[in-house]
C-alpha positions in Angstrom: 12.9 39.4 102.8 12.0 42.4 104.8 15.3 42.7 106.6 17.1 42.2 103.5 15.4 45.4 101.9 16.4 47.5 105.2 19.8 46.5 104.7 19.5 47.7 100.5 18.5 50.7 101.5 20.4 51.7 104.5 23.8 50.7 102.4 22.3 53.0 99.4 22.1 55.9 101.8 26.1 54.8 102.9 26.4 55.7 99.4 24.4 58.4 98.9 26.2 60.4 101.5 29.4 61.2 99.8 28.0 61.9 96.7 25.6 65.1 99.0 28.6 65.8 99.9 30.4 66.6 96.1 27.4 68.5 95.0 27.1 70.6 98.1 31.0 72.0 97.7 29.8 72.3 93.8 27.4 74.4 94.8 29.5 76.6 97.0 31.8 76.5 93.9 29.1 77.7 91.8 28.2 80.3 94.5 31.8 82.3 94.6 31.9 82.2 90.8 29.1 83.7 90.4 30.4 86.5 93.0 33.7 86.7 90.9 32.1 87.5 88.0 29.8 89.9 89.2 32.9 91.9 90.6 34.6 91.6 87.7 31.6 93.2 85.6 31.2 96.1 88.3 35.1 97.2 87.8 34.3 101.1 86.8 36.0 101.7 83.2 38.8 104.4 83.1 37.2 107.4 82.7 38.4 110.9 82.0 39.9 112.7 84.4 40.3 116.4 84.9 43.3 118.7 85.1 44.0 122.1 85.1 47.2 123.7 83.4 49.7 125.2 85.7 52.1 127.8 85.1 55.0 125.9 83.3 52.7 123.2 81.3 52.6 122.2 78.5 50.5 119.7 76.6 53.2 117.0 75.8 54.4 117.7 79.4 51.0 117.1 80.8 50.1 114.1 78.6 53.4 112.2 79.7 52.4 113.2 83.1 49.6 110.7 82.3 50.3 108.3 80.4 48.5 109.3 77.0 49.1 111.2 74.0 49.3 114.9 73.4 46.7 114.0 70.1 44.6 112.3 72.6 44.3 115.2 75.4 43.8 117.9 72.1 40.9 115.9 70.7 39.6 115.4 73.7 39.4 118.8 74.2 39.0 120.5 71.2 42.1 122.2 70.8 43.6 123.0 67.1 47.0 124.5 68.1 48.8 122.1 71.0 51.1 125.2 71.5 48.4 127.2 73.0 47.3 126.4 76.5 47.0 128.5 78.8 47.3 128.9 83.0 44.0 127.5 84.7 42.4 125.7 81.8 40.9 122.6 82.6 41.4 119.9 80.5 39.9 116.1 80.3 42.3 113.8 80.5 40.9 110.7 78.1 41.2 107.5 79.8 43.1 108.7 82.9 41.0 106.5 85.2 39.3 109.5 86.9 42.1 109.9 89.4 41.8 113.1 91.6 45.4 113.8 91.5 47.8 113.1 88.3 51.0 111.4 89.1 53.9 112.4 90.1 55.7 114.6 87.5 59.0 113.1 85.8 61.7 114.1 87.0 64.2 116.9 84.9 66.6 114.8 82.5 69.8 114.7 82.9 71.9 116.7 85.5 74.9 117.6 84.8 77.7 115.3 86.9 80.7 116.4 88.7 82.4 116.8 85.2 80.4 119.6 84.0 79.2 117.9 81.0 75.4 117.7 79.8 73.9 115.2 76.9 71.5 116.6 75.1 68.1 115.6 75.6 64.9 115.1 72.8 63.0 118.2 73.2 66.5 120.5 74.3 67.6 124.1 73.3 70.1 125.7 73.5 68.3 128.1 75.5 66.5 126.0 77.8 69.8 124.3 79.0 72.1 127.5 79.9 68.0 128.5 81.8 68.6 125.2 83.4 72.5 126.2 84.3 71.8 129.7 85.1 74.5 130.7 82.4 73.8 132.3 78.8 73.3 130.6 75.7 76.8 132.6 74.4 78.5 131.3 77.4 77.7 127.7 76.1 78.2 128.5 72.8 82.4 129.7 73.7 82.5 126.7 75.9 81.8 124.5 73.4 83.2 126.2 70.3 79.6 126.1 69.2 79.2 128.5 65.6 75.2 128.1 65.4 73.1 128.2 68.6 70.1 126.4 67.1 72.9 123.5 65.7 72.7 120.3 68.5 71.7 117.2 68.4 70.5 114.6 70.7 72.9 112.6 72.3 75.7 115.6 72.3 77.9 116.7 75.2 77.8 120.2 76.2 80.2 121.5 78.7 78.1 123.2 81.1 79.3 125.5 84.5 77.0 126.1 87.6 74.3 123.8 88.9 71.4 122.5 87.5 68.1 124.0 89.0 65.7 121.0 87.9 64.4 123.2 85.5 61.6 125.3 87.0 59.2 127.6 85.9 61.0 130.8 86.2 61.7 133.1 83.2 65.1 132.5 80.9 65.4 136.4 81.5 64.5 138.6 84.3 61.5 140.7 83.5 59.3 143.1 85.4 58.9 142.4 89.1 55.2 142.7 88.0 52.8 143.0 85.4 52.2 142.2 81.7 55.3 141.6 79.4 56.5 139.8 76.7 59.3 137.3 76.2 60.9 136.3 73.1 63.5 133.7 72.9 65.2 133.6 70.0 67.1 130.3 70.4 64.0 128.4 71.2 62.0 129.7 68.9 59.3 130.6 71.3 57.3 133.6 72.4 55.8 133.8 76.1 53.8 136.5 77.8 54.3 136.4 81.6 51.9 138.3 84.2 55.2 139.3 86.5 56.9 135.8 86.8 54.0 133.3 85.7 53.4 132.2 82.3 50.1 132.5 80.8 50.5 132.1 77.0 53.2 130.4 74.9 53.7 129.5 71.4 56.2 128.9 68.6 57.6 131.7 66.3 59.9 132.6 63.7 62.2 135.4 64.4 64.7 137.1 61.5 67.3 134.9 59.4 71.0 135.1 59.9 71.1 137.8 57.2 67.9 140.1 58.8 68.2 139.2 62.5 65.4 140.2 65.1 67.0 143.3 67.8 68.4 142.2 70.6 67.1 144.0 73.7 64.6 145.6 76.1 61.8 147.8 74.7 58.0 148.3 74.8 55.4 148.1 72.5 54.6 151.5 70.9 52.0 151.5 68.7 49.1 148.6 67.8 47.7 148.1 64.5 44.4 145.7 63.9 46.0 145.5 59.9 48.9 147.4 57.8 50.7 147.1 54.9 54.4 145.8 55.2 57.0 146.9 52.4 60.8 146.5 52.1 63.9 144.7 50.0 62.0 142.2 48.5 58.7 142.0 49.9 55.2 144.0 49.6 52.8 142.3 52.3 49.1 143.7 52.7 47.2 143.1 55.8 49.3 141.7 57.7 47.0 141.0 60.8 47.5 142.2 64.8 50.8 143.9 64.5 52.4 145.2 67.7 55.6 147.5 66.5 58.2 147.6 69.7 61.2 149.3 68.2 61.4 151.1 65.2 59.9 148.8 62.1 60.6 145.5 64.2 57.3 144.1 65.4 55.3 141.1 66.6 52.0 139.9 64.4 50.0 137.3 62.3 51.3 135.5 59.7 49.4 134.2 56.6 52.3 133.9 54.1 53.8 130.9 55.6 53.7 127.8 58.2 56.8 127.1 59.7 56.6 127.9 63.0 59.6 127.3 65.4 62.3 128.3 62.6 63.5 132.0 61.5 61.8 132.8 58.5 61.2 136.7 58.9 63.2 139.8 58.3 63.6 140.7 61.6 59.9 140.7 62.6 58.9 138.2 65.2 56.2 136.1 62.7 52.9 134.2 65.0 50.2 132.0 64.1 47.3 134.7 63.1 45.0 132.8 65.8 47.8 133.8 68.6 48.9 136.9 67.2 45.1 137.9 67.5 45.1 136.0 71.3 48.6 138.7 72.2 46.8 141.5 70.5 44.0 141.7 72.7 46.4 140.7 76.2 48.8 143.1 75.5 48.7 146.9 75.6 50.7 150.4 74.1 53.6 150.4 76.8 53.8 146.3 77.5 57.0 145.5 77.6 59.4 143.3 74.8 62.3 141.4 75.6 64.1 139.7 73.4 67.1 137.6 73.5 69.3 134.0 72.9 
């Protein structure tokens, strides 16, 4: 009876072994999950990253650039107007993953092919194409038996001549080799001042209607006024705010009366936001100078 209880238990150990075995690689199962998941709960969580604005930028530019919304980047950072950014601002860049460097800008639509033909792009003037081309928005207008220069539409073909230059940061018009001045550009709608050839302030304007066009031309501002009273053909307009006359009654200031920036609307004088007309006001000085054009 003895023997036969050494043999019960040796053949229950036989048995036993195998079964060690299946908890033991449980165990190292267990082990390694645990690990996993511990990794997994120590990922960081995109965080903002910074970025600061370089000549050329602009806030839908920079939010493409990555990944998020131009609404996101301006609550993020406070900003009421998106049109006014300026050259070394640093902005947080919600949800950008902290990254030190932002990736690579896209690259400029749509070069013209061999056939000299350009398709208008979301976002295109006028303007900014014959800048892009080095021609002149009259240029494109006779190639193209184009009547209104602010008329195209996405998807259109434009005859174009000359090479396109990726679409850098240099002025539409050649200013001063240095210094303050301002640039107006009637086709796009847009006002920038430029310290030499860099960009430090930019925002949409309305210049004169077909019938009371802004002038054309070169000149300097000549006098400042803080407030004044404007009066003509059917219009009597007290304080009207940070007006900067450049030729004769033509002049660059605030704007209460209306809101629709980045159409004409004026009768002749270049119309700003109050907030950036009081921004220019301050930058610029009696003798900066004004250059308006297509």
């Amino acid at each position: 009876m003895g023997h036969g209880f050494i043999a019960d238990v040796s053949s229950r150990r036989g048995r036993l072994r195998p079964l060690s075995r299946l908890v033991l690689v449980a165990l190292v199962v267990v082990l390694l999950g645990g690990a996993f998941v511990e990794a997994a709960v120590a990922a960081p969580v995109a965080a903002d990253s910074a970025y600061v604005v370089r000549p050329g930028d602009t806030l839908g530019a920079i939010a493409a650039r990555f990944g998020v919304s131009a609404g996101a980047i301006a609550r993020a950072n406070g900003i009421a107007n998106p049109d006014r950014i300026y050259v070394g601002q640093n902005l947080a860049i919600p949800g950008a993953g902290g990254a030190a460097n932002p990736p690579a800008a896209p690259r400029p639509p749509s070069q013209a092919p061999a056939t000299g033909t350009y398709i208008v792009q979301p976002g295109d003037t006028l303007g900014k194409i014959a800048a892009r081309y080095g021609t002149t928005v009259a240029r494109l207008m006779a190639l193209n038996g184009l009547s209104n220069p602010n008329l195209i539409w996405v998807g259109q073909r434009l005859k174009v001549t000359g090479a396109a230059s990726g679409g850098g940061t240099k002025p539409p018009v050649q200013g001063p080799v240095s210094g303050r001045w301002i640039d107006v550009d009637i086709s796009s709608q847009r006002l920038t001042a430029y310290q030499g050839n860099t960009p430090v302030f930019s925002a949409l304007v309305s210049t004169g209607l077909p019938r009371t066009p802004t002038v054309i031309g070169r000149f300097k501002v000549y006098t400042k006024l803080r407030s004044t009273r404007m009066r003509g053909p059917g219009y009597d307009l007290p304080g009207v705010p940070y007006t900067m006359y450049f030729y004769k009654g033509y002049g660059i200031h605030g704007t209460y009366w209306h809101n629709n920036f980045g159409r004409p609307m004026s009768h002749g004088c270049v119309n700003m936001r109050t907030q950036d007309a009081a921004w220019l006001f301050s930058w610029a000085s009696v003798g900066t100078p004004v250059v308006t054009h297509w």
